[in-house]
Residue frames as qw, qx, qy, qz and C-alpha x, y, z in Angstrom:
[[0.700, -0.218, -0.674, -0.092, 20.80, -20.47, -13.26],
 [0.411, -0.242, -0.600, 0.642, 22.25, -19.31, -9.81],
 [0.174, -0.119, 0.026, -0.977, 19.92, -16.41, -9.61],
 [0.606, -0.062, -0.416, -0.675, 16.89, -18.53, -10.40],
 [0.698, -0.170, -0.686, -0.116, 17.85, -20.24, -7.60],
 [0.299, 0.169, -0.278, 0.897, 18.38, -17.82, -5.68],
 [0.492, -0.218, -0.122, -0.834, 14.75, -16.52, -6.10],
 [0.718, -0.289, -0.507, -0.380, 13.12, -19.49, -6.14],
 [0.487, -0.337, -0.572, 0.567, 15.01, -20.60, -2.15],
 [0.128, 0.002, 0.443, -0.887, 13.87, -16.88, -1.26],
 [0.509, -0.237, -0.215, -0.799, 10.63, -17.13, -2.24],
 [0.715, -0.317, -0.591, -0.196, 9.89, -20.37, -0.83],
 [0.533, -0.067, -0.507, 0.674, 12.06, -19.52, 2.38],
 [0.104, -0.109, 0.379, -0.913, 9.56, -16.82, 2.97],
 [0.605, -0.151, -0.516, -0.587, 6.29, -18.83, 2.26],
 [0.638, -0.158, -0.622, 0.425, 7.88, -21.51, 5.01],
 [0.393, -0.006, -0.476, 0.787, 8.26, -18.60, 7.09],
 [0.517, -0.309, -0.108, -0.791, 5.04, -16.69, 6.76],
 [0.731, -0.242, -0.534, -0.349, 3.54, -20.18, 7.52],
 [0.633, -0.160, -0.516, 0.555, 5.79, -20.81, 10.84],
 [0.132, -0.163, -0.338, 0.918, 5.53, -17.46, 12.28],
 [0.182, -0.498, -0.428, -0.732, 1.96, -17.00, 11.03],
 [0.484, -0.748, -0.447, 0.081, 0.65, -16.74, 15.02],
 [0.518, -0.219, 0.097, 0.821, 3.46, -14.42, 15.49],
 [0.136, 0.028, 0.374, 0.917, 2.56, -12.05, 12.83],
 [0.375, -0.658, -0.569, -0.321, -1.39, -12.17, 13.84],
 [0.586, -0.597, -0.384, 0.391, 0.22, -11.16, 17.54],
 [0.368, -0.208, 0.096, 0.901, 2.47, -8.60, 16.13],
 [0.048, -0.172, -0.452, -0.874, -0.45, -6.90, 13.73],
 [0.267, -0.777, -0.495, -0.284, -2.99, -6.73, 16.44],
 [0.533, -0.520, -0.284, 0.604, -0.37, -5.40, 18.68],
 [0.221, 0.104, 0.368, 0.897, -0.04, -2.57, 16.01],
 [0.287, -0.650, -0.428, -0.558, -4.00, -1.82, 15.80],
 [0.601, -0.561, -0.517, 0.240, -3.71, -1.81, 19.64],
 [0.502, -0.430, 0.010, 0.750, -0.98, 1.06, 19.81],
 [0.138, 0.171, 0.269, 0.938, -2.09, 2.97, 17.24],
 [0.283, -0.503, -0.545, -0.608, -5.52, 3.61, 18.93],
 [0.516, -0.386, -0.580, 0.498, -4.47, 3.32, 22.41],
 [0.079, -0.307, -0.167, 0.934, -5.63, 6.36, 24.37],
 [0.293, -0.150, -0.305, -0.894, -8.48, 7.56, 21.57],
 [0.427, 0.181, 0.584, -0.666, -11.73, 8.01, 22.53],
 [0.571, 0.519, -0.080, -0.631, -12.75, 6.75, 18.94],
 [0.514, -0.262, 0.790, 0.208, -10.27, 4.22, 18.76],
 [0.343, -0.114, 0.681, 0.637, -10.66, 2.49, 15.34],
 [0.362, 0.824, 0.420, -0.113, -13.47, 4.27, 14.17],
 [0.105, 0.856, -0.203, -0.463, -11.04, 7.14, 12.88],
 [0.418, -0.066, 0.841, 0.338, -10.24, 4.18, 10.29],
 [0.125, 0.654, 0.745, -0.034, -13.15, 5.27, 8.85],
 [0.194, 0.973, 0.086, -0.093, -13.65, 9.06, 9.28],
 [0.503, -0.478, 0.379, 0.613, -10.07, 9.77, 8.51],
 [0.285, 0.007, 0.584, 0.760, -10.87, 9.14, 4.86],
 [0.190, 0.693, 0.672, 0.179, -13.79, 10.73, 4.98],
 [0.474, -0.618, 0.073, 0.623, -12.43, 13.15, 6.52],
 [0.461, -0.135, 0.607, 0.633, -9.91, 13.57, 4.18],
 [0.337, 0.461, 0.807, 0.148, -12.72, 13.00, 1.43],
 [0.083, 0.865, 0.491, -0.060, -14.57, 15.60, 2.12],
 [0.220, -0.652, 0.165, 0.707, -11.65, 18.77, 2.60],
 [0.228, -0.385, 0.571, 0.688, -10.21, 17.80, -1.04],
 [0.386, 0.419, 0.710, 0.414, -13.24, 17.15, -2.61],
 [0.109, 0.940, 0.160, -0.281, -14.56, 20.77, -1.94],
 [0.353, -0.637, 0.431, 0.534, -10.99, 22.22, -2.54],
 [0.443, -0.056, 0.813, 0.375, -10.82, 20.03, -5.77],
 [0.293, 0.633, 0.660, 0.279, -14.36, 20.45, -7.42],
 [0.077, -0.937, -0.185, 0.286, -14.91, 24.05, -6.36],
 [0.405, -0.659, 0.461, 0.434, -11.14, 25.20, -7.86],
 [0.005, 0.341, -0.798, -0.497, -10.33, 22.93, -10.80],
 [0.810, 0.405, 0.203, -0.373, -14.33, 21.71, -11.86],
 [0.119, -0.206, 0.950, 0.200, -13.56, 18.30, -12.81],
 [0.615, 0.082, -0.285, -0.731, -16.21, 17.35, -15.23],
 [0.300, 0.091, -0.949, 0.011, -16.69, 13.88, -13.19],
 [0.704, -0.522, -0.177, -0.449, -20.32, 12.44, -11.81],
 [0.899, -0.327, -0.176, 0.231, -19.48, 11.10, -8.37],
 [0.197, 0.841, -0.318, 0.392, -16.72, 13.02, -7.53],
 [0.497, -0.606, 0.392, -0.482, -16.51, 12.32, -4.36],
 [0.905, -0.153, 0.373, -0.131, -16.36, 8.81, -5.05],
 [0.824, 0.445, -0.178, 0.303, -13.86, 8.77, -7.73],
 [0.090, 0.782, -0.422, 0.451, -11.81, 10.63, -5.24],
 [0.611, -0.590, 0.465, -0.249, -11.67, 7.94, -2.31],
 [0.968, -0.090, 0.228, -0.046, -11.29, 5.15, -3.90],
 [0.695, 0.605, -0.224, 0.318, -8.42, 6.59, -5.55],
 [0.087, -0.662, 0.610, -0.426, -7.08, 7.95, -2.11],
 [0.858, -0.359, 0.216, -0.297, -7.99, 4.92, -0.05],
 [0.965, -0.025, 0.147, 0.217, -5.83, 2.81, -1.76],
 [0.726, 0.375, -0.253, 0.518, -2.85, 4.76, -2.02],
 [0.176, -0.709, 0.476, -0.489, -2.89, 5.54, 1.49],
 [0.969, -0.208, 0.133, -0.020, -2.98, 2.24, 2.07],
 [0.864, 0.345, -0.180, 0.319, 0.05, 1.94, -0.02],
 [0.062, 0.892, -0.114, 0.434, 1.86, 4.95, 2.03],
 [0.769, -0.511, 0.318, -0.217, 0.76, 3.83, 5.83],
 [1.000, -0.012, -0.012, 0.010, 2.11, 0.48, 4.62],
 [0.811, 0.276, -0.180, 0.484, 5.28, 0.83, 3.38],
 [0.313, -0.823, 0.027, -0.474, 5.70, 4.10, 5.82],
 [0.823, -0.426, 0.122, -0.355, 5.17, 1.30, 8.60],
 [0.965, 0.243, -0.071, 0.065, 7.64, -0.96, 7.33],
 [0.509, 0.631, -0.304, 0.500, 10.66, 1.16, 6.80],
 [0.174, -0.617, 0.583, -0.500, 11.02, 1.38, 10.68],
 [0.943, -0.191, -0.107, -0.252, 9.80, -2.08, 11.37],
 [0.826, 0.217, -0.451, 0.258, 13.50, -3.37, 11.86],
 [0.338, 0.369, -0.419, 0.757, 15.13, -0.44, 13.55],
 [0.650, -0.397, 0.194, -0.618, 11.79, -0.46, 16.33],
 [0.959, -0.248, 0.036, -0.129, 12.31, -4.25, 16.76],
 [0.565, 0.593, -0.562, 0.115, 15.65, -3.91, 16.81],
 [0.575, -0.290, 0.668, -0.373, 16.12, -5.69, 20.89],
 [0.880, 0.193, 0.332, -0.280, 13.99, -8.68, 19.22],
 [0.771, 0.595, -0.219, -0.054, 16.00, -9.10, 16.04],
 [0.182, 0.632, -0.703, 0.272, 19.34, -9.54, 18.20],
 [0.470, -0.268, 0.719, -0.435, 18.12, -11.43, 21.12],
 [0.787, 0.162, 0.512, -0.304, 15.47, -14.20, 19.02],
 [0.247, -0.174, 0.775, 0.555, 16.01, -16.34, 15.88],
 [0.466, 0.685, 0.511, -0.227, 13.28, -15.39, 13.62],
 [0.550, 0.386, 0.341, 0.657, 13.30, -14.43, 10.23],
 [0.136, -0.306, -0.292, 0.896, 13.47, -10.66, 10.12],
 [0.092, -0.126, -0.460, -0.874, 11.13, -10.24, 7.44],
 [0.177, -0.569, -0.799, -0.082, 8.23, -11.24, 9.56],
 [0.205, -0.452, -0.456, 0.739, 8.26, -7.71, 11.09],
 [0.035, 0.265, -0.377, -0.887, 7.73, -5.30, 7.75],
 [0.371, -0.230, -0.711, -0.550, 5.20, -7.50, 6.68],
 [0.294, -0.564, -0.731, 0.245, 3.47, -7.75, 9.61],
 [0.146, -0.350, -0.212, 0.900, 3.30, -3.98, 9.21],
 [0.147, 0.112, -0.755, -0.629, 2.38, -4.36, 5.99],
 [0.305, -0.318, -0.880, -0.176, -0.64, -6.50, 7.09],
 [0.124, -0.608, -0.635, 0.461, -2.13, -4.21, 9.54],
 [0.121, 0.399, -0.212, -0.884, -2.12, -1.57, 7.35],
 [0.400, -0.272, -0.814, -0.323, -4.54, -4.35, 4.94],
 [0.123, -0.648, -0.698, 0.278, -7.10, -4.53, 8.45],
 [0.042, 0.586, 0.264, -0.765, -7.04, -0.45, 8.39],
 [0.210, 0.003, -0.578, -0.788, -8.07, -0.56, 4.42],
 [0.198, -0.367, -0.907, 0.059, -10.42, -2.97, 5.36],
 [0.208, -0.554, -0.453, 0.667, -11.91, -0.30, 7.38],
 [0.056, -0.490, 0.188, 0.850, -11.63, 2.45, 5.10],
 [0.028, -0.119, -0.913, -0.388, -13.75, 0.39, 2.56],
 [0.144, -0.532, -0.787, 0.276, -16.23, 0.85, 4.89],
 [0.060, -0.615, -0.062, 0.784, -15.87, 4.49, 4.45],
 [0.081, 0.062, -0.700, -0.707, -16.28, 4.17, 0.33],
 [0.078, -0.395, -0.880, -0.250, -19.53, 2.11, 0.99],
 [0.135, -0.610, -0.712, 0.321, -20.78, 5.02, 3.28],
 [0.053, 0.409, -0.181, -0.893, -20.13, 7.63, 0.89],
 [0.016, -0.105, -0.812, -0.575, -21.54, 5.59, -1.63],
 [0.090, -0.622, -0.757, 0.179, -24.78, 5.04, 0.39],
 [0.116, -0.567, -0.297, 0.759, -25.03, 8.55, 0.84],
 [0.203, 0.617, -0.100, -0.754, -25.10, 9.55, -2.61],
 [0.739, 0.395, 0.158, -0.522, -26.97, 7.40, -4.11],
 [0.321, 0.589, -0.696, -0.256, -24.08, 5.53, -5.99],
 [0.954, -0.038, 0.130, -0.266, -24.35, 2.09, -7.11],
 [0.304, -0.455, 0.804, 0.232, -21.85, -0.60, -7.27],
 [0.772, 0.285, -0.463, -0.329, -22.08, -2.98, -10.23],
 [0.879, -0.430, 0.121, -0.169, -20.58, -6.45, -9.63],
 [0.650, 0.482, -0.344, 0.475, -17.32, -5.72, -10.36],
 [0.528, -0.670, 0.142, -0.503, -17.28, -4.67, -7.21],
 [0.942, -0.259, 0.206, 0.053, -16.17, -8.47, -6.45],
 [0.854, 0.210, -0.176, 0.442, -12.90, -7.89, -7.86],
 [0.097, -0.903, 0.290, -0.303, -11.71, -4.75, -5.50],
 [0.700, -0.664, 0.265, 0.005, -10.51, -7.27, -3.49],
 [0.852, 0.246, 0.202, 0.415, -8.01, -8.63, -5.96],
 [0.282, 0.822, -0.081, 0.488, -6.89, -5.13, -7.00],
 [0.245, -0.873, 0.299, -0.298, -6.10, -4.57, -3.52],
 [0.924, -0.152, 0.313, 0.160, -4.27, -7.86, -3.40],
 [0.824, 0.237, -0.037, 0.514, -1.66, -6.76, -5.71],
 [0.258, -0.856, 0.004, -0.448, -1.51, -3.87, -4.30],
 [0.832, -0.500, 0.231, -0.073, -0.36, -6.02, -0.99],
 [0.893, -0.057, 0.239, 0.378, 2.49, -7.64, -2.49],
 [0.624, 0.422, -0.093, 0.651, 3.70, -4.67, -3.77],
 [0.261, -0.827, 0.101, -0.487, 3.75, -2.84, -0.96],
 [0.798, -0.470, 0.352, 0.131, 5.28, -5.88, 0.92],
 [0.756, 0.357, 0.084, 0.543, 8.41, -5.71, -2.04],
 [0.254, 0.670, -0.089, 0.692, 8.97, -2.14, -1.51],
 [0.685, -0.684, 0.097, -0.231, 8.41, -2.33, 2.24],
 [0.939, -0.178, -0.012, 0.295, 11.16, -5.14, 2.30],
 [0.517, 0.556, -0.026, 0.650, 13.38, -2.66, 0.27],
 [0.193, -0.786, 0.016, -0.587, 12.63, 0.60, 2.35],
 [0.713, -0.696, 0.084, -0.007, 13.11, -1.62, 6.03],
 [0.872, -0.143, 0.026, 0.467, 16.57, -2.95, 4.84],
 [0.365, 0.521, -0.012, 0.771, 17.90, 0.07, 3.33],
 [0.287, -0.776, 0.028, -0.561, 16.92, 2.48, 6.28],
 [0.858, -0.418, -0.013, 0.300, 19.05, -0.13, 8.87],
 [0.678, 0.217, 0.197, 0.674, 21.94, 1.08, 6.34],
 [0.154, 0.288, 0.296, 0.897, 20.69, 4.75, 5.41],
 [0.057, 0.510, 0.649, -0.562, 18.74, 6.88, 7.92],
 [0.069, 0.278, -0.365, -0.886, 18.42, 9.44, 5.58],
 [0.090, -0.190, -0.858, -0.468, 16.10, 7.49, 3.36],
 [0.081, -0.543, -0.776, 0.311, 13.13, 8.07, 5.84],
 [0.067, 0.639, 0.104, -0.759, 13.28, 11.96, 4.64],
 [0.140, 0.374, -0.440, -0.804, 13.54, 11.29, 1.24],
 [0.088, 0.302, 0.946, -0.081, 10.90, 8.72, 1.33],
 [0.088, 0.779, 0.409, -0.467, 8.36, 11.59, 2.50],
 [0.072, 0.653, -0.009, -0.753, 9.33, 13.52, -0.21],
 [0.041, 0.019, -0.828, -0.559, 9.17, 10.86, -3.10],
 [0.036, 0.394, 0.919, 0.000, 5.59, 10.18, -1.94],
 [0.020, 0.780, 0.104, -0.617, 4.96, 13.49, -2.35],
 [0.324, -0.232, 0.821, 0.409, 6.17, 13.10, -5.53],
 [0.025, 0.060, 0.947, 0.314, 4.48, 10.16, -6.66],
 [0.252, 0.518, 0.759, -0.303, 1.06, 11.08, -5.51],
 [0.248, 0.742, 0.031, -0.622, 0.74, 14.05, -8.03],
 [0.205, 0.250, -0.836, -0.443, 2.38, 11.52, -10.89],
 [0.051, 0.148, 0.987, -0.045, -0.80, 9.70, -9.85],
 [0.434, -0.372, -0.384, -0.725, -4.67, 10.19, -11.16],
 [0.180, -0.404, -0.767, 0.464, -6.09, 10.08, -7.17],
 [0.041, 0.436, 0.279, -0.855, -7.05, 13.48, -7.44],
 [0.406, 0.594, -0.210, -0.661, -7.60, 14.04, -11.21],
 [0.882, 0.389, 0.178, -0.198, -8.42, 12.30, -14.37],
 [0.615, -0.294, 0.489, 0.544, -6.09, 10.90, -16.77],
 [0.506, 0.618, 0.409, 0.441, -7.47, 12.32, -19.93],
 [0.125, -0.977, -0.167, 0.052, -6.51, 15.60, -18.36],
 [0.572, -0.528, 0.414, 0.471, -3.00, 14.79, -18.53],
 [0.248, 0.787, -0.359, -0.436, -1.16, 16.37, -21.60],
 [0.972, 0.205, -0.099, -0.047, -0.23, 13.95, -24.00],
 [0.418, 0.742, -0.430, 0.301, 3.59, 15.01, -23.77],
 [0.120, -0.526, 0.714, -0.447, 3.65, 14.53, -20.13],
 [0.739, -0.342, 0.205, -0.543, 1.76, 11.42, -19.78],
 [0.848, 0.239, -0.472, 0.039, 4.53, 9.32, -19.89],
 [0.307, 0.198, -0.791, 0.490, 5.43, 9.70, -16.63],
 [0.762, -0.054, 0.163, -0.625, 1.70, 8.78, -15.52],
 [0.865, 0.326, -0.280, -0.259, 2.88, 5.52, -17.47],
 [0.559, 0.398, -0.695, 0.216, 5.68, 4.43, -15.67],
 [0.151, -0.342, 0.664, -0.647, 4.53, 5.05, -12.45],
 [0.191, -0.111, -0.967, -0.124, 3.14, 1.74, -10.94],
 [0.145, 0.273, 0.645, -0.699, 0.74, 3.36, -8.39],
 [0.499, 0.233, -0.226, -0.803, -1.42, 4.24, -11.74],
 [0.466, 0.096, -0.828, -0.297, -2.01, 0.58, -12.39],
 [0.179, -0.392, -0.821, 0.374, -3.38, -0.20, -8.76],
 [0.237, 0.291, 0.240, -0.895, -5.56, 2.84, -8.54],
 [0.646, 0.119, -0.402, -0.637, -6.98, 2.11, -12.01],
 [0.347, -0.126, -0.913, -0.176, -7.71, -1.52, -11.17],
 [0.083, -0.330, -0.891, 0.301, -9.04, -0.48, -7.90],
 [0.144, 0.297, 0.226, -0.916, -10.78, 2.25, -9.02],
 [0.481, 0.048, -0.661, -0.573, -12.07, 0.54, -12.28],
 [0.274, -0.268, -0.924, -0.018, -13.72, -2.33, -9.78],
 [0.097, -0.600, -0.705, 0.365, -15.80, 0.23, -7.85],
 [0.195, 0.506, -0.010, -0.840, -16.10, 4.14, -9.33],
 [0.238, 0.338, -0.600, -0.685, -16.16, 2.53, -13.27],
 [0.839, 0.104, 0.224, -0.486, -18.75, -0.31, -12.56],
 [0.734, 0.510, -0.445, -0.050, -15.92, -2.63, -14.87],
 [0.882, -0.353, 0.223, 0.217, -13.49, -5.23, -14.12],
 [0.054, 0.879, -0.333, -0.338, -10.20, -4.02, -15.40],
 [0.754, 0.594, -0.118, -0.255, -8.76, -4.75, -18.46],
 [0.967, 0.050, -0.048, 0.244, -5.86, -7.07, -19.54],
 [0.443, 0.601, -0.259, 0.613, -3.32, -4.54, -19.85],
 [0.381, -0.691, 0.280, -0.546, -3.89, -2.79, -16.28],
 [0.886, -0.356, 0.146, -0.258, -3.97, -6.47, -14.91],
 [0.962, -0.080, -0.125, 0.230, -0.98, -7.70, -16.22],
 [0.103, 0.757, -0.149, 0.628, 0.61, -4.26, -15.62],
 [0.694, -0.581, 0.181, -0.383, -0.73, -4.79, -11.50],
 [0.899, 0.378, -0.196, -0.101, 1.65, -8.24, -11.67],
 [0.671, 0.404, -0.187, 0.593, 4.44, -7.67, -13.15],
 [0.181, -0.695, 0.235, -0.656, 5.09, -4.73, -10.60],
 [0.866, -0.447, -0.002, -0.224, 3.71, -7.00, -7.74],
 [0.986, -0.055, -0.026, 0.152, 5.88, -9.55, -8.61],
 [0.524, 0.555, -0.261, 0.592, 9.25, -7.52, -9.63],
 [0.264, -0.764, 0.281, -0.517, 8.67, -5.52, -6.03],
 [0.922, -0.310, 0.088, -0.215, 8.17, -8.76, -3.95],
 [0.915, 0.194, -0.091, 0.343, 11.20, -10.37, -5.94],
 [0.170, 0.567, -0.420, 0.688, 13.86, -7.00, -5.54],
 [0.507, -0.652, 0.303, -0.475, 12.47, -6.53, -1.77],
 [0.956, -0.197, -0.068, -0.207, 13.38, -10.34, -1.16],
 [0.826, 0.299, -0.102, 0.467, 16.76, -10.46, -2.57],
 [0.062, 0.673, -0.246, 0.695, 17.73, -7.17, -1.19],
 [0.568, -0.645, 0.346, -0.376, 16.69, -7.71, 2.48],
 [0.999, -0.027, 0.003, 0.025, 18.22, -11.10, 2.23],
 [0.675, 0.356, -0.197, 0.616, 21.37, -9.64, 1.26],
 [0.045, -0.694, -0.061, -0.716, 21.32, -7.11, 3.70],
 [0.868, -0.359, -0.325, -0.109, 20.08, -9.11, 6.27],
 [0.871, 0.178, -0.364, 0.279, 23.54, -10.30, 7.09],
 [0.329, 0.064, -0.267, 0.903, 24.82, -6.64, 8.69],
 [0.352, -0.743, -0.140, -0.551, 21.87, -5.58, 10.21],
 [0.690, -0.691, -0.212, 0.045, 23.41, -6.29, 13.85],
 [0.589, -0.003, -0.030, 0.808, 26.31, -4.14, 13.14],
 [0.008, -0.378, -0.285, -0.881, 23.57, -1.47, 12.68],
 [0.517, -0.630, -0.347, -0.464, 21.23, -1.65, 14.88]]
């Protein structure tokens, strides 16, 4: 019973707080698009070619090498990277969000979580962007969207909440454990090759494709890939897979920085 009330006073204690600091966190996530483009002569266009960029290197590299028997290549290949670099940037962004605002977090009363998520959320405007980059591959080659299409935006919605859960985790722990910032870079490394971005899943061995199965990042890719490469709205399982995850990250990342919380100004 004390747990369950535990949750339920964080969750609402950050809902209260999104809503109170929500001009705050609009100020703090255009100050982010501002600094990360400051100085380019392209400014946020490279939101855009980045993943085309990108797009284009590994799809030669990819088809040419390991002839994946997929139509659209190219397009099963962004929409699978697009949204787990979204998930990267995001939590990435987060995990220093405390120790960069650390001046602010001593000197003002504000919840600290508004800082991770507000990282968290400008990384969401630079998908946003990068969408843009899916529709102009698409255009190019002739690919159609069905109207599943209207649910990408959901997929990338749970997406969001877990990436703000594991963000919450990654900023409090890394106040505690610099370390973590190297071994971060090397789980996501990792995780992206335990993930079907590049390659199919039927290609995975049956033996090994149980750790394709635990790993959540398969469950957001397939939804968002199922709402724009597969022409389909993804199935019950993948959706209540996308969820549960969401929700478990959102819930650990709450309870953890909350507890944590307490000795971040012995650390910083």
């Amino acid at each position: 019973m004390r747990i369950k009330s535990v949750v339920r006073g964080s969750v609402v204690g950050m809902i209260k707080g999104l809503k109170r600091y929500r001009f705050l966190i609009w100020q703090l996530v255009t100050r982010d698009i501002k600094v990360k483009y400051r100085r380019s002569f392209l400014g946020v266009a490279w939101s855009v070619l980045n993943p085309l960029l990108s797009m284009a290197v590994i799809s030669v590299v990819f088809s040419q090498f390991f002839r994946f028997d997929l139509p659209y290549y190219p397009i099963y290949l962004i929409t699978g990277q697009t949204i787990f670099s979204f998930f990267s940037e995001a939590t990435n962004l987060a995990m220093f969000s405390i120790r960069e605002n650390a001046a602010l977090i001593r000197k003002v009363s504000m919840p600290a979580y508004i800082f991770p998520i507000s990282r968290v959320m400008s990384s969401l405007v630079n998908l946003g962007f990068s969408f843009m980059a899916i529709l102009l591959v698409a255009l190019f080659m002739g690919f159609s969207f069905t109207s599943a299409i209207l649910f990408a935006p959901i997929a990338a919605a749970y997406m969001l909440v877990f990436a703000m859960g594991v963000g919450l985790i990654l900023a409090a722990l890394s106040v505690y454990f610099r370390d973590i910032v190297h071994l971060y870079g090397v789980l996501l490394t990792l995780i992206i090759y335990l993930t079907p971005v590049f390659y199919p899943y039927s290609l995975i061995p049956e033996k090994f494709r149980f750790l394709i199965n635990v790993n959540p990042l398969t469950y957001f890719v397939a939804a968002f890939r199922s709402s724009l490469y597969d022409g389909i709205v993804p199935g019950p399982q993948i959706n209540l897979m996308c969820v549960a995850f969401s929700l478990s990250s959102l819930l650990v990342g709450l309870l953890l920085f909350s507890r944590l919380r307490r000795n971040f100004s012995l650390y910083l």
